[in-house]
N, C-alpha and C positions, 0 to 999 in steps of 0.2 A: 386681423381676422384671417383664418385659415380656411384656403380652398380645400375643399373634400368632394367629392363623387364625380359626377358628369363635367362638372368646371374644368375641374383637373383635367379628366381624360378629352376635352378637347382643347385647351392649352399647349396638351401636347401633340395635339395633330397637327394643332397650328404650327408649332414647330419643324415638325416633320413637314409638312406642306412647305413653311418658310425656307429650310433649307434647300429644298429643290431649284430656290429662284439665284442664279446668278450673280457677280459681281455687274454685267454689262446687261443687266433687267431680263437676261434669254431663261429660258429653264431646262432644269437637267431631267429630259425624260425618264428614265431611272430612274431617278429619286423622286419624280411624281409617280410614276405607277406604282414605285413602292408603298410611297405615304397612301395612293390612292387604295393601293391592298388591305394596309392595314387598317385604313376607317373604316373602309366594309366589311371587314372581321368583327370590327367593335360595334359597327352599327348593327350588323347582323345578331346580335348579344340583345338588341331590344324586344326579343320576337316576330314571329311570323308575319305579320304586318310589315313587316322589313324587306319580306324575301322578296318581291319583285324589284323592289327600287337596286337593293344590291346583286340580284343577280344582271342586271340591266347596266349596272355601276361596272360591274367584272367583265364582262361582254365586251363593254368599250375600252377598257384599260387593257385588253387582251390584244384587242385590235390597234390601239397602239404601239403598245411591244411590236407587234407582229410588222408592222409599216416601219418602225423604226429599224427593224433586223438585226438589233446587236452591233447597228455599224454605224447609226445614228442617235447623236448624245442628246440635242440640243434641240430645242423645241421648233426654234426658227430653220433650222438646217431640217428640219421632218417636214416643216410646212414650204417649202423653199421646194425638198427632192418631192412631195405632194403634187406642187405644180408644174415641175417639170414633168412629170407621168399623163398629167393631163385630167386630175383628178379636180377640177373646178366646171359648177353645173354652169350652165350657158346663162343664167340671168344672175349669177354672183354666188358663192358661196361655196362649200366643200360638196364636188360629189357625193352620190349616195353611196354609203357601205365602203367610205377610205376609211385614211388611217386619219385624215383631217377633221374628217364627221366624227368621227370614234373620239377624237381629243375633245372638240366641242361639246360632246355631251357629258364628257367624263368629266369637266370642267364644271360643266353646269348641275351635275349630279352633287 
């Protein structure tokens, strides 16, 4: 039986998503905010109903480029120099408005 429409094109995010993950289970920021780019292009294709969740999607993936700066690859090495800036709220988790919050939700988007 042959995959056609929506199957396929998330197949291939899977993919895309898949390759972001490492040999040693870390992930290549890059290639998540890529993959993260381009399913909010595709999702954004379902209509209007779409636009907050992916403008909300792009926000966060923006905000981890930005905390990563071209000079951080690897997910754990983002969440690693996060905690050394001192970017953890006082009763556990990623400050408000890092780049660590930003990955969290771009994860869960």
């Amino acid at each position: 039986v042959a995959l056609t429409g929506p199957k396929v094109e998330l197949r291939k995010f899977a993919r895309r998503f898949s390759s972001s993950v490492k040999v040693n289970g870390d992930i290549d920021v890059r290639r998540f905010v890529s993959a993260g780019e381009e399913f909010s292009h595709a999702v954004e294709r379902f209509g209007d109903f779409t636009r907050r969740g992916v403008v909300d999607a792009r926000k966060n993936l923006k905000r981890v480029e930005k905390a990563a700066g071209g000079r951080v690859v690897s997910m754990q090495a983002l969440l690693r120099d996060e905690l050394r800036r001192g970017s953890r709220h006082p009763k556990g988790g990623p400050a408000r408005s890092t780049g660590a919050e930003a990955l969290l939700w771009s994860r869960l988007s």
